[in-house]
ChimeraX commands (.cxc) that place a marker at each C-alpha (Angstrom):
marker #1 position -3.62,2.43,15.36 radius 0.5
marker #1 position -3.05,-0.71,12.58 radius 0.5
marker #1 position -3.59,0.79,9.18 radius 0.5
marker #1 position -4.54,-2.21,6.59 radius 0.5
marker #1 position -2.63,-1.64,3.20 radius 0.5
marker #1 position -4.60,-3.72,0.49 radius 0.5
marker #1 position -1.64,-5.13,-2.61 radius 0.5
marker #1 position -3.01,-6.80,-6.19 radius 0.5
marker #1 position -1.53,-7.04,-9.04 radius 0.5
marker #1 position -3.38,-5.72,-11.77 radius 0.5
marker #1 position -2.58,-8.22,-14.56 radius 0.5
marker #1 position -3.52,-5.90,-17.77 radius 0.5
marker #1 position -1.80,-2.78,-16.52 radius 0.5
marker #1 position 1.20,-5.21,-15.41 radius 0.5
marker #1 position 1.48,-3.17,-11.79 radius 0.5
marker #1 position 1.37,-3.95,-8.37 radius 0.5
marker #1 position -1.15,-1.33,-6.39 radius 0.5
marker #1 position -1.95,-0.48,-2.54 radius 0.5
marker #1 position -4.65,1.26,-1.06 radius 0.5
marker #1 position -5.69,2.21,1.90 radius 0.5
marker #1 position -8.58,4.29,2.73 radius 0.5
marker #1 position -7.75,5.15,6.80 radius 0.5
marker #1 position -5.04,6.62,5.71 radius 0.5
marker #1 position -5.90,7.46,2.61 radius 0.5
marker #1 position -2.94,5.77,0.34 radius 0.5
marker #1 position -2.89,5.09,-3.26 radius 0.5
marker #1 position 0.35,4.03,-5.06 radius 0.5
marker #1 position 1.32,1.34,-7.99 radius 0.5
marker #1 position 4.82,-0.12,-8.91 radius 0.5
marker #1 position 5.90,-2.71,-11.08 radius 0.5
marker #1 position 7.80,-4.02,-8.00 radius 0.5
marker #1 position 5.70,-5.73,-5.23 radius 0.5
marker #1 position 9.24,-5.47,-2.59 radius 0.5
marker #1 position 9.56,-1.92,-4.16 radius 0.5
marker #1 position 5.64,-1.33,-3.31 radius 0.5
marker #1 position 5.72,-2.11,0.45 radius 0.5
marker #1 position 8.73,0.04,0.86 radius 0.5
marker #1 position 7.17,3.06,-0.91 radius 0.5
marker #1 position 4.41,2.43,1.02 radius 0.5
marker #1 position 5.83,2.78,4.84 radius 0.5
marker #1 position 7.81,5.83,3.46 radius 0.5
marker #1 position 4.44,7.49,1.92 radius 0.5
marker #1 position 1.94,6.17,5.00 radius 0.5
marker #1 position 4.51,7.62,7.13 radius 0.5
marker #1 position 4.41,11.20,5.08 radius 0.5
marker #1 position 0.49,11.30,4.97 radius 0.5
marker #1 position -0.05,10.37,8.69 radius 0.5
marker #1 position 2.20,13.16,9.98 radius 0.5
marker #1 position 0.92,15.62,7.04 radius 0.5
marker #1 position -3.02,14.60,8.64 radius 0.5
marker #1 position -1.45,15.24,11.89 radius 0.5
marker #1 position -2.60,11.65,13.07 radius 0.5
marker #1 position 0.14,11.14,15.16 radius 0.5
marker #1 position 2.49,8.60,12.54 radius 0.5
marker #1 position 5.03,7.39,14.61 radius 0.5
marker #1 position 2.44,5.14,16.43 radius 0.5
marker #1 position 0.97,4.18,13.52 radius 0.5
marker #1 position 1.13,0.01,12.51 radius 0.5
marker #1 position 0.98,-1.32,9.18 radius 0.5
marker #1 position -0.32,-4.15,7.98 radius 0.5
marker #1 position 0.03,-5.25,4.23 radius 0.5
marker #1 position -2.42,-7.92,2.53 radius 0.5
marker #1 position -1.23,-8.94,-0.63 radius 0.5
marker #1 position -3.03,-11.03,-3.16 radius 0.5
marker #1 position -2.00,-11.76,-7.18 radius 0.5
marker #1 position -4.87,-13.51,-9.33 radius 0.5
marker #1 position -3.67,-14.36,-12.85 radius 0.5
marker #1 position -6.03,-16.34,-15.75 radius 0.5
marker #1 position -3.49,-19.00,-17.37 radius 0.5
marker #1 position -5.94,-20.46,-19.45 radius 0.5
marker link #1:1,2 radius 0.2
marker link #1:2,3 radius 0.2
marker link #1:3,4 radius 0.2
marker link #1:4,5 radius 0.2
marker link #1:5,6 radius 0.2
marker link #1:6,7 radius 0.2
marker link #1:7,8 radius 0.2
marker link #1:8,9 radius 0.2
marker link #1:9,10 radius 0.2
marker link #1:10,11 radius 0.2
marker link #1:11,12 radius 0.2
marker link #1:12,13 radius 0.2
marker link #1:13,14 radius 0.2
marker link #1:14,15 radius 0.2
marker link #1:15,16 radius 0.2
marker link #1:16,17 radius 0.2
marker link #1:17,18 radius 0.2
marker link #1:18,19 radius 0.2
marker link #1:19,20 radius 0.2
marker link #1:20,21 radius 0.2
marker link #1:21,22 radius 0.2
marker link #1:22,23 radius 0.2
marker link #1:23,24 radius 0.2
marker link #1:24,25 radius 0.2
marker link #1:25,26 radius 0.2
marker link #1:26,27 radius 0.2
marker link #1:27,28 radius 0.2
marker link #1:28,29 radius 0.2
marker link #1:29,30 radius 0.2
marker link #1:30,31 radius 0.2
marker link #1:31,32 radius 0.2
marker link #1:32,33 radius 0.2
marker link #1:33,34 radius 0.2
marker link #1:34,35 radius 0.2
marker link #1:35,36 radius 0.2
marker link #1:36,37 radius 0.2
marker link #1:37,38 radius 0.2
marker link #1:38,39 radius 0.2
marker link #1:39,40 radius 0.2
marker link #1:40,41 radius 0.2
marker link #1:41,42 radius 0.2
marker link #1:42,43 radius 0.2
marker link #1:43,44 radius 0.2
marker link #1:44,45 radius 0.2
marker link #1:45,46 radius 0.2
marker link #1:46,47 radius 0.2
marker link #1:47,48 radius 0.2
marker link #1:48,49 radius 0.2
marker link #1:49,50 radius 0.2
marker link #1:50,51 radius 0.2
marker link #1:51,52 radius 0.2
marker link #1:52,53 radius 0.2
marker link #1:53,54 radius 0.2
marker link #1:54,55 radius 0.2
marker link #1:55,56 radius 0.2
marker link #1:56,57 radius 0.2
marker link #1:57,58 radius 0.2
marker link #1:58,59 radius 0.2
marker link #1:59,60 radius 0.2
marker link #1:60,61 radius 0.2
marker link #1:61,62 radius 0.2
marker link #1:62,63 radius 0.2
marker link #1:63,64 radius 0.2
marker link #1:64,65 radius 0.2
marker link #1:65,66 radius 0.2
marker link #1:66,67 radius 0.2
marker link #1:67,68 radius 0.2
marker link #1:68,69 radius 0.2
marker link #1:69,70 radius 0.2
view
């Protein structure tokens, strides 16, 4: 099963987050690189802790940063 991990940047916090609600998944870092790599580690974690079978489990990140500069 593909899992769809949502990234933005929250500009007045100053954080990268991810959701997810299939699995469910909610982190933040101030790392986007850091973020994705938290995130296969904790998907991983949650899938096996729900007992929905992990290992089979595909990822599939979306990332999007929207900044006002004027």
């Amino acid at each position: 099963m593909e899992h769809l991990i949502k990234i933005n940047w929250d500009e007045e916090a100053r954080v990268w987050y991810a959701v997810c609600d299939s699995i469910p998944l909610a982190l933040e870092s101030n790392s986007f690189d850091a973020l994705i790599e938290r995130a296969k580690v904790t998907a991983l974690e949650v899938l096996e802790l729900n007992d929905k079978n992990g290992i089979s489990a595909q990822l599939c990140f979306e990332g999007r940063r929207r900044e006002h500069i004027a």
